[in-house]
Every structure is written in structure tokens, then in C-alpha cells.
N, C-alpha and C positions, 0 to 999 in steps of 0.2 A: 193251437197246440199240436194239432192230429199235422198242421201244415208243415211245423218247424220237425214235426219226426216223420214225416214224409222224406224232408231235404237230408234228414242225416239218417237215415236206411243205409246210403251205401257207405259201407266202412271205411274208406279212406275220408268222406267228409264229416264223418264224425272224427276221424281222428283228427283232423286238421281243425274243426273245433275246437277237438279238447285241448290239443298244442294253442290254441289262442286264450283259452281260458284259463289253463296253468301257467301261463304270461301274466296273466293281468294283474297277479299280486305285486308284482316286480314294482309296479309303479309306485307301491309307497314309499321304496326305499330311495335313499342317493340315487341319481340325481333330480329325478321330479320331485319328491318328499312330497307327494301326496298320503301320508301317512293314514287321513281320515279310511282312505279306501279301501286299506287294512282289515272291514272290519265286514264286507259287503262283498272283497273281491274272489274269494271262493265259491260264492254262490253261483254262479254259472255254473262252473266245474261241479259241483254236487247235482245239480239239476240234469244237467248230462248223465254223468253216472246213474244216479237211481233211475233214470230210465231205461239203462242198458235191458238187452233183451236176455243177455244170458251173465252169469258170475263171470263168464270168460273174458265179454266185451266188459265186463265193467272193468277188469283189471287190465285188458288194454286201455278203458279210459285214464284209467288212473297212469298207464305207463306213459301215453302219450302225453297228457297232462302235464307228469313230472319233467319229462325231456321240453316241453315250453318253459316250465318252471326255470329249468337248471340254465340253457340254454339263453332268456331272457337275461336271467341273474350273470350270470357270465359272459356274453356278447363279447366285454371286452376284452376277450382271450382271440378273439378270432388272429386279429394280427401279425398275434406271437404263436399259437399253435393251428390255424389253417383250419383246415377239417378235421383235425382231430379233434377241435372244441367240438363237434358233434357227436364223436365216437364217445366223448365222456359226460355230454347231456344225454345221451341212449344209454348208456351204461347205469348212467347215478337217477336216470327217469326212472330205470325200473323200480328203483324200490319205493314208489309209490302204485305198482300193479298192487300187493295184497291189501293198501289201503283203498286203492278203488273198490275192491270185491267186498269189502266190511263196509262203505256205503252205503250199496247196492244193498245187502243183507237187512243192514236196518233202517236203510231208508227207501227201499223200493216198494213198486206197489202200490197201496193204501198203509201203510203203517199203521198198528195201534200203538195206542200213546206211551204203552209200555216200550214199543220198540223204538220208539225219537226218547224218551226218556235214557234208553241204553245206549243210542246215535248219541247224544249228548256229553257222553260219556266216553264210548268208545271212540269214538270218530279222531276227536281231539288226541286219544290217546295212541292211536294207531299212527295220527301225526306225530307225534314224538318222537314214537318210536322210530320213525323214517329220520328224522334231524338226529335224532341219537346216533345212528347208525353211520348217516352221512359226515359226521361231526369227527368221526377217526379220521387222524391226519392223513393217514393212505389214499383215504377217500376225498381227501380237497378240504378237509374239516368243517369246520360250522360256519362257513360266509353263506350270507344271506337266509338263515333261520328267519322263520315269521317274527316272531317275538321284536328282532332287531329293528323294525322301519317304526317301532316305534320311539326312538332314542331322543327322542325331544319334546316326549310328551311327559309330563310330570307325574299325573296317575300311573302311566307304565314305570316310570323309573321305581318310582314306588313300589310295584308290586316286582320288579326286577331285584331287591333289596330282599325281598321275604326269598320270592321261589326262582331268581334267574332271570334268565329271559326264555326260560323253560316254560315257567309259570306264567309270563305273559303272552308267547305264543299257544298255549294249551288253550286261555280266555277267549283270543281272538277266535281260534276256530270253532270251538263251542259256539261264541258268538252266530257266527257265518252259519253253524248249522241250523240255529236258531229261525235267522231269518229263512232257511231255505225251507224248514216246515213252512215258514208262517205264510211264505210265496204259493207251493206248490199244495200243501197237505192242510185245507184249511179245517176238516176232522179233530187233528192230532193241534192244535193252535194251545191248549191250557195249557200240556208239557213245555211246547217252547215259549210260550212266554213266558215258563216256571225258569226257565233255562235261562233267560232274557236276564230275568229277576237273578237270580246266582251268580252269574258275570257283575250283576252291576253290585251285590252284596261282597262277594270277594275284592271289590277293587274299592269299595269305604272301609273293610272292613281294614285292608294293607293301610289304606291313605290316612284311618285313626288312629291303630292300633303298633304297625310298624315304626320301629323305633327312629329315631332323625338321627343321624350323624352329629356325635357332639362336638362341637369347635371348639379347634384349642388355640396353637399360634399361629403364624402365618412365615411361609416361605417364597423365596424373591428365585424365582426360575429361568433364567434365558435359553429363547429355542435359536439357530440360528440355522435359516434355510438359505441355502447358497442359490438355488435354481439352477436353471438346466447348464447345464456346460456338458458337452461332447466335442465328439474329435479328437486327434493326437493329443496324447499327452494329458488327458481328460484328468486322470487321477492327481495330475500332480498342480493343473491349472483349479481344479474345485478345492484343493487343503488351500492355495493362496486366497479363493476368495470366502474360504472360512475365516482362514485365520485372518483379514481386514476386516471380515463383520466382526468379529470376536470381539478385536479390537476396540471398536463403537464400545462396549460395554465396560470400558474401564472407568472407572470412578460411579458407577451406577450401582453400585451395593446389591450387589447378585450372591446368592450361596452356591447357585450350582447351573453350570453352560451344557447342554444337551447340545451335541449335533448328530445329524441322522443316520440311517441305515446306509455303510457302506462309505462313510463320508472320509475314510483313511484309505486308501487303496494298497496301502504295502503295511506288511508286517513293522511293528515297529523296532524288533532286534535286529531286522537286518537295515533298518533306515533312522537309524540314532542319530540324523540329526532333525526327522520330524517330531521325535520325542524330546529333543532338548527344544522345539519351536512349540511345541504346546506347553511344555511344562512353563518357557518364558510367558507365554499365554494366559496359564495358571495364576503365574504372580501379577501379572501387569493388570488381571482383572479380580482377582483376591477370591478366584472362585475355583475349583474343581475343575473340570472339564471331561463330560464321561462323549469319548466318540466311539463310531464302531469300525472295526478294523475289519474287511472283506480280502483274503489274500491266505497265501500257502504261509503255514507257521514256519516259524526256522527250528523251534526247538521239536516240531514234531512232523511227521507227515500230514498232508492234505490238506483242503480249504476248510477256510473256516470263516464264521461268521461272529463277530467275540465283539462284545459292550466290556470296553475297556475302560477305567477310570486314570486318569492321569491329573497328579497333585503339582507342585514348583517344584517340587525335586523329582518328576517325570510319572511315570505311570504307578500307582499305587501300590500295585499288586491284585486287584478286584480284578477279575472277570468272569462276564458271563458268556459261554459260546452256546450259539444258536442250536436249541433242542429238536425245534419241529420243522421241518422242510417243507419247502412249498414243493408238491408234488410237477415233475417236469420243468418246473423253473429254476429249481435248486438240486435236485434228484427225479432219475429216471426210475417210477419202480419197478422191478423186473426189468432190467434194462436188456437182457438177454432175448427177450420176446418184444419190448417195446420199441428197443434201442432207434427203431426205424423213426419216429417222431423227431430225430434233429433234423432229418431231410425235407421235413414238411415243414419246421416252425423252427421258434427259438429256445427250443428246448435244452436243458441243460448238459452241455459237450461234458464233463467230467463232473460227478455227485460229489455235494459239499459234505464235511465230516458233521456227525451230528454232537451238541456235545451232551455230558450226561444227568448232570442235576441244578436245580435253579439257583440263584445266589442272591440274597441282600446285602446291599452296601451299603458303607456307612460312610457319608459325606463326612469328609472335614466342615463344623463349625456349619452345618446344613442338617437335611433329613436322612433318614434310613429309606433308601430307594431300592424299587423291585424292575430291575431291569426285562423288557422281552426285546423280540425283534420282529418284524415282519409283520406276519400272519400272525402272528402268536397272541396279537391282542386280542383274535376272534374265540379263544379258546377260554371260557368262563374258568376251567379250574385251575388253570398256570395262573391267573390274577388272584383268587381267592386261594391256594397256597401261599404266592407270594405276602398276602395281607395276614396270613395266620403264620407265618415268617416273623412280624415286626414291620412288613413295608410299611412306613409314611406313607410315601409318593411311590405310586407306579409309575411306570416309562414304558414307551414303545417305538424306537427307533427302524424309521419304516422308510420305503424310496419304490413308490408307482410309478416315476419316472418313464417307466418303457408306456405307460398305460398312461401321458398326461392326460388329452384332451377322450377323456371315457368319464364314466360315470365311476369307475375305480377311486380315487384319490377320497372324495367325498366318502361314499361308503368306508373306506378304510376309517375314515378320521372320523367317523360316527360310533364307529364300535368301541372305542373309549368311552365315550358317554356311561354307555351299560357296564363296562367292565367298571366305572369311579361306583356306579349307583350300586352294583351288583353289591360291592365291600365296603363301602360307604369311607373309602379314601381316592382323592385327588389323581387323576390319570392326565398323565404328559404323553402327547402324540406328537413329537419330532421326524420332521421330514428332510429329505433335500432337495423337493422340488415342489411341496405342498402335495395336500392339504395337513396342515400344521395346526392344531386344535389343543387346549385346555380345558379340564372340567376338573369342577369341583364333588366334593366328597358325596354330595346328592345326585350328581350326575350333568347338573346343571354348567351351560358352557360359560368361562374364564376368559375376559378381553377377546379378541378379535380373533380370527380365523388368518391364517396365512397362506392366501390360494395360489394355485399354481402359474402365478404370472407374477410372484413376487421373490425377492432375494433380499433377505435381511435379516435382521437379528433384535428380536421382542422381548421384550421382558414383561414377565408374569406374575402378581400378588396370588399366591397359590396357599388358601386357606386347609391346616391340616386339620385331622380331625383324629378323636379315638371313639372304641366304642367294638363292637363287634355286629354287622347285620345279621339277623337268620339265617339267610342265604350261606355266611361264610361258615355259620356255624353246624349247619344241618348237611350244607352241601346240595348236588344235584337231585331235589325228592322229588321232585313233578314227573320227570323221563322214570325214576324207580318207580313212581306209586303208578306213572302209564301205563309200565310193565306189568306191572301185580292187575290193573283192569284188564289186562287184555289176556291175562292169563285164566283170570274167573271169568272170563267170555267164554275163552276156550272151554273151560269146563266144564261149564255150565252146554256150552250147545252141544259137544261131545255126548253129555249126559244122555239131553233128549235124542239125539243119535241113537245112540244103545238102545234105550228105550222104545222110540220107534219102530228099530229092527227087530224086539222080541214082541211087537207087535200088542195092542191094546191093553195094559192090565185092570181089564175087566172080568168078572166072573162068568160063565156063559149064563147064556140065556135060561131059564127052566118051566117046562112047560106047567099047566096048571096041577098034573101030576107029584111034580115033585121031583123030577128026573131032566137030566136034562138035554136039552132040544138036539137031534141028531141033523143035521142040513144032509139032503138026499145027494146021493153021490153022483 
């Protein structure tokens, strides 16, 4: 041990450490789905940290850490944004510096089991607090929370159903602090195996007591992924090779045809007659057809990004336009200081218009659908709005296209999973160039996957359900009740602060007299 903190004395190879060890969570997610490792892969990084020498190095550990974190998790941005993917894994690293320094706190040293008792507690919640924070759209929002690489494990969906995937990343690291008492502080081992015990009693207790999703009917859903098509003319050759998948599905008794994010390239009032070729679309397949229109409105200014439903006599009148922007891909923020990011990457030349409230549609002769677009799957409470709306079926009309061959597409089509379990109704992830996923009302995945080397048009036995989860009902309480632990932290160490400063309160000393003891000057 005395050797491995000899090698990391000098600060730059600790830091380069801790950048390797803030990496290592990445691997549960899309595309290795080593999800087990989820549960172990903080340990390094905590070992690091509590051994820092000063509060100061532990919140460089914790910054460095975070910038592997982010960094890892995002790789696939390098592409499209250069080096600026680094300028925004050093920016979203730091807010992991005051959680490094609250490791260190209560887990440096020799800990008494009071203080891995409050690591146990705190630590998790100090995590939270970092995914809360990074979770604002401004800030890239919540891709890649710990909670998420769990999305195919059925105990997590489970307890993603009670508390989020709030309440299942808070477990894991608890977990992970667990084992790093048990590794490093063999003293303090009763609390963390007390710890050990509590993870594993919260997650029977979800898996008995959490309610199931009650089944009702079932719905017949087609995704239809075109695949990649670029080059001239791109927008106008990808609606030909929808509208022949589309096709395929006449006489197959569908209620409703999804195609993906961006799959219309022009307004439909200024292009009447792709709205009179879907609406013929409509009848030839006796289904709906919600696509999403990417293009400058006619009836208003600017871009927009709008989940359009169109029936046999043309578009409905349902829309949903796109609320949350992908930061730099869709909008520049602060473009007045930023602006300089299109000359490095592919950053967005003109900000798309945001629109302003969510909408539930109401399928002809189908379900009540909760349209999002994008990113918008990764945000837990536009999907639990939508389900406390009326949504049957959520939707997610999505296109990683710029990002095939990355570990992006999979992760994208993971995050459904959590958002079906989180409200315990059916999530549709429609793409236009994969990865194309169904899950059911438990979370659990629906026929086949549609990856990114295929073009065609699926159909789906999409079981509804009613009922209401916890989760929908209570809302985000794990990131609230974080907050509220980290605030009686605060108040509590504050306290003995004060307290320290007015120095002993003991009474003095008195000598056999009865008077008491003068210390000579």
C-alpha cells in the first residue's frame, strides 16, 4: 500500500488515476453492458480519494474523476465537437470536486463506524446531488446517471418503479461504499456489512411489496426504420424509402406507424403533397401515422422539431414540438461567448425553436400516446408527466445517425427501458437508423431490437397496462430526501464547528480548595 502511495505522490499521477478510475463505471453501460460492475466499479475512485492528503486533493480527486466520468460516458461526441468534448467533461467533472471532499471527510483516515455509518448515507447522497444538478437540460441532462446501466436487470427495474433510477443509483453507491470500507477499513466492517444488509433489504423489499403493472389490452405498433440515406437530396430519398416500408404493413392490422426523429425534412403546409402521400399511407395501412417533422414552420418562424400525427384525411391536428434541446447539437448556449464551437465541430449553425408544453394524443381506433423526441427519453419526469397525463404508450422519436458506429444508439435505446419501468406503461423508441427498441410496461424488452444495419418496418404486440407506480405518484424523492441528508450534514458539522471554536464546554478545573485553578501566566 505505502508502494502504490509512493507512485501517486505526484499530483499529476494521481490525477491520471483518478481520470482512470472515474472511467471505469462507463463499462456497464451500452455498449459493453457489463452491468454486474456497476456495483464494485467506484471502489477504486473512493480508495483514491480517502486517501487524499489534504480536503483540497480529495476534491481535485473527485474533479478529475468526474472529467473521466463524463468524458468516458461521452467519447462519442469527440467527432462532432473536437476538443470541445473535453472543455465540457472539465466543466460537468467539476461537480464532482465537493463530492470528492465529503469522501475524504468520512471516509479518510481510520473512520469510526459512526463515520462509514454517515459515508453510507452521505456519500450516495452527495452522488445525487451531482446527477441532479447535471440532469438540467443546460447541462447535457441526465445521460449516463449510474442508476441507468442498470436497465436490464429486473431487480432494478423494480426498484426504478418505487424511487426512479434516482433510487437505484443512490443503492449502487451505497453499495460500492460498502465494499470500500470492507477492502480498506477492516475496523469499521459491522457498519458496512450493516450497509451491505440495507441495499439488499430495500431491493426485496421494492421486488415484494412494489406494485406490478396491471394488464389490460394489447396494442399492434409499427416502428419503421429507413437506415442511413445521405447525400443530395437525402430528405426527400429517406420519406421514399419510409413510405415503401410503410407499405409492407398494409393488411397486417397495426393501430399505429411510428417513424423517427426527423424522418419528414420539410414542413408539411409548405409540401402538400407529402401530406396528401401519408395521409394515402394512413388508409392503405388503416393506421395513423405519427412522423416527426424537422424544418422551418411556414405558419411561424424558426426550426422546429414537431411529432406530427397524420390520419387519411392528412395530418390531425396533434402536435408535439420539441421542448428540450440537445445542447450544441440543436442550440448553442450563450452563443454570444460560445458561438466559436461551429468552427471546431458540428455544432448547431442556427438554434432550433423550443416548443412549450407536453401533449397526449389520442390515436384513432389505437392508444392515448405520450409523444417525446431526442434526448427527451433520458429525462424521468417528461415521461412520468406524460403517464399522469392519460399516456397508454410513451414514444421516443430519436436519430443518432451522426453517432452510428459509437456506443450512442444502444445507450439511447436503453433509456426506454427505465422510463416503461419507472411508470409502469409501454415505451416505443423509434429510430431512423437504429437502435429501435420496445419495452413493456415492467420495463422488460418487446420482440427484437432493430440495429443499426437494418432498414425496415416491425411490428410490435405492445401489452398496455393501468395502475399508477410510486414513482409516478410521489415523484423524484430520493435526489429530495439526498438533499434534506446533506443538509443535516451540513448542520450538524457546522454545529460542532461553533462549538469547537468557543472552545471545550467543560467547567474549569478546581483545585482541592474550592476555587478555581489559575494556569500561571
Amino acid at each position: 500500500m505505502n508502494h502504490i502511495g509512493h507512485h501517486l505522490a505526484s499530483p499529476w499521477r494521481r490525477s491520471l488515476a483518478a481520470a482512470l478510475a472515474g472511467a471505469l463505471p462507463v463499462l456497464a453501460f451500452p455498449a459493453p453492458n457489463l452491468w454486474w460492475i456497476a456495483y464494485v466499479a467506484l471502489v477504486p475512485w473512493l480508495l483514491l480519494i480517502r486517501t487524499a492528503p489534504t480536503g483540497r486533493r480529495a476534491a481535485f480527486d473527485g474533479w478529475w474523476g468526474g472529467f473521466g466520468f463524463m468524458l468516458a460516458m461521452h467519447h462519442w461526441l469527440l467527432p462532432s465537437l473536437h476538443v470541445f468534448t473535453f472543455v465540457i467533461a472539465a466543466l460537468l467533472g467539476a461537480l464532482w470536486a465537493p463530492w470528492g471532499w465529503l469522501v475524504r471527510r468520512t471516509l479518510g483516515g481510520v473512520p469510526s463506524g459512526g463515520r462509514v455509518a454517515a459515508a453510507l448515507l452521505v456519500v450516495p447522497s452527495g452522488w445525487l446531488a451531482v446527477e441532479l444538478v447535471r440532469s438540467w437540460q443546460g447541462l447535457g441532462g441526465p445521460w449516463g446517471v449510474l442508476g441507468a446501466s442498470q436497465w436490464q436487470v429486473e431487480a432494478a427495474l423494480r426498484l426504478a418503479s418505487v424511487g426512479g433510477v434516482w433510487l437505484t443509483g443512490f443503492l449502487i453507491v451505497a453499495l460500492n461504499v460498502a465494499v470500500a470500507v470492507l477492502v480498506a477499513v477492516r475496523r469499521a466492517r459491522v457498519p458496512a456489512v450493516a450497509g451491505l444488509a440495507a441495499v439488499a433489504a430495500a431491493t426485496s423489499a421494492a421486488w415484494v411489496w412494489s406494485p406490478r403493472p396491471d394488464p389490460g389490452d394489447r396494442t399492434r405498433i409499427a416502428l419503421v426504420q429507413p437506415g442511413v440515406v445521405a447525400g443530395r437530396d437525402s430528405a426527400d430519398r429517406r420519406f421514399d424509402r419510409e413510405e415503401q416500408l410503410t407499405r409492407e404493413l398494409a393488411g397486417r392490422d397495426v393501430d399505429l406507424v411510428v417513424w423517427g426523429e426527423s424522418s419528414v425534412g420539410f414542413d408539411l403546409g409548405d409540401r402538400p403533397d407529402l401530406a396528401r402521400r401519408l395521409a394515402a399511407l394512413s388508409r392503405e395501412t388503416g393506421a395513423e401515422i405519427l412522423v416527426n417533422v424537422d424544418a422551418r414552420r411556414s405558419d411561424q418562424p424558426g426550426i422546429y422539431k414537431s411529432s406530427v400525427l397524420v390520419g387519411p384525411d392528412g395530418p390531425t391536428g396533434d402536435r408535439y414540438d420539441k421542448m428540450r434541446l440537445v445542447p450544441f447539437g440543436e442550440y448553442i448556449p450563450a452563443r454570444s461567448l460560445l458561438g466559436w464551437a461551429t468552427s471546431v465541430g458540428k455544432a448547431a449553425g442556427e438554434d432550433r425553436r423550443q416548443g412549450t408544453e407536453q401533449v397526449v394524443m389520442d390515436v384513432a381506433g389505437g392508444p392515448r400516446i405520450g409523444p417525446m423526441v431526442c434526448f427527451e427519453s433520458a429525462f424521468p419526469d417528461m415521461s412520468r408527466h406524460l403517464a399522469q397525463d392519460g399516456a397508454d404508450v410513451l414514444l421516443a422519436q430519436s436519430s443518432t445517425s451522426t453517432f452510428q458506429r459509437s456506443w450512442a444508439p444502444e445507450q439511447h435505446a436503453s433509456l426506454a427501458a427505465l422510463r416503461a419501468a419507472e411508470t409502469g406503461r409501454p415505451m416505443v423508441h423509434a429510430t431512423l437508423t437504429g437502435v429501435s427498441a420496445v419495452y413493456g410496461p415492467d420495463g422488460g424488452r418487446i420482440g427484437p431490437w432493430l440495429g443499426t444495419d437494418a432498414s425496415a418496418a416491425q411490428v410490435y404486440e405492445v401489452p398496455l397496462a393501468h395502475g399508477t407506480t410510486p414513482y409516478v405518484r410521489f415523484g423524484d424523492w430520493p435526489p429530495q430526501g439526498a438533499l434534506l441528508v446533506l443538509a443535516v450534514y451540513g448542520a450538524v458539522g457546522m454545529a460542532r464547528f461553533r462549538r469547537g471554536a468557543r472552545g471545550p464546554l467543560v467547567p474549569p478545573v478546581r483545585t482541592v480548595h474550592g476555587s478555581p485553578m489559575r494556569h500561571g501566566r
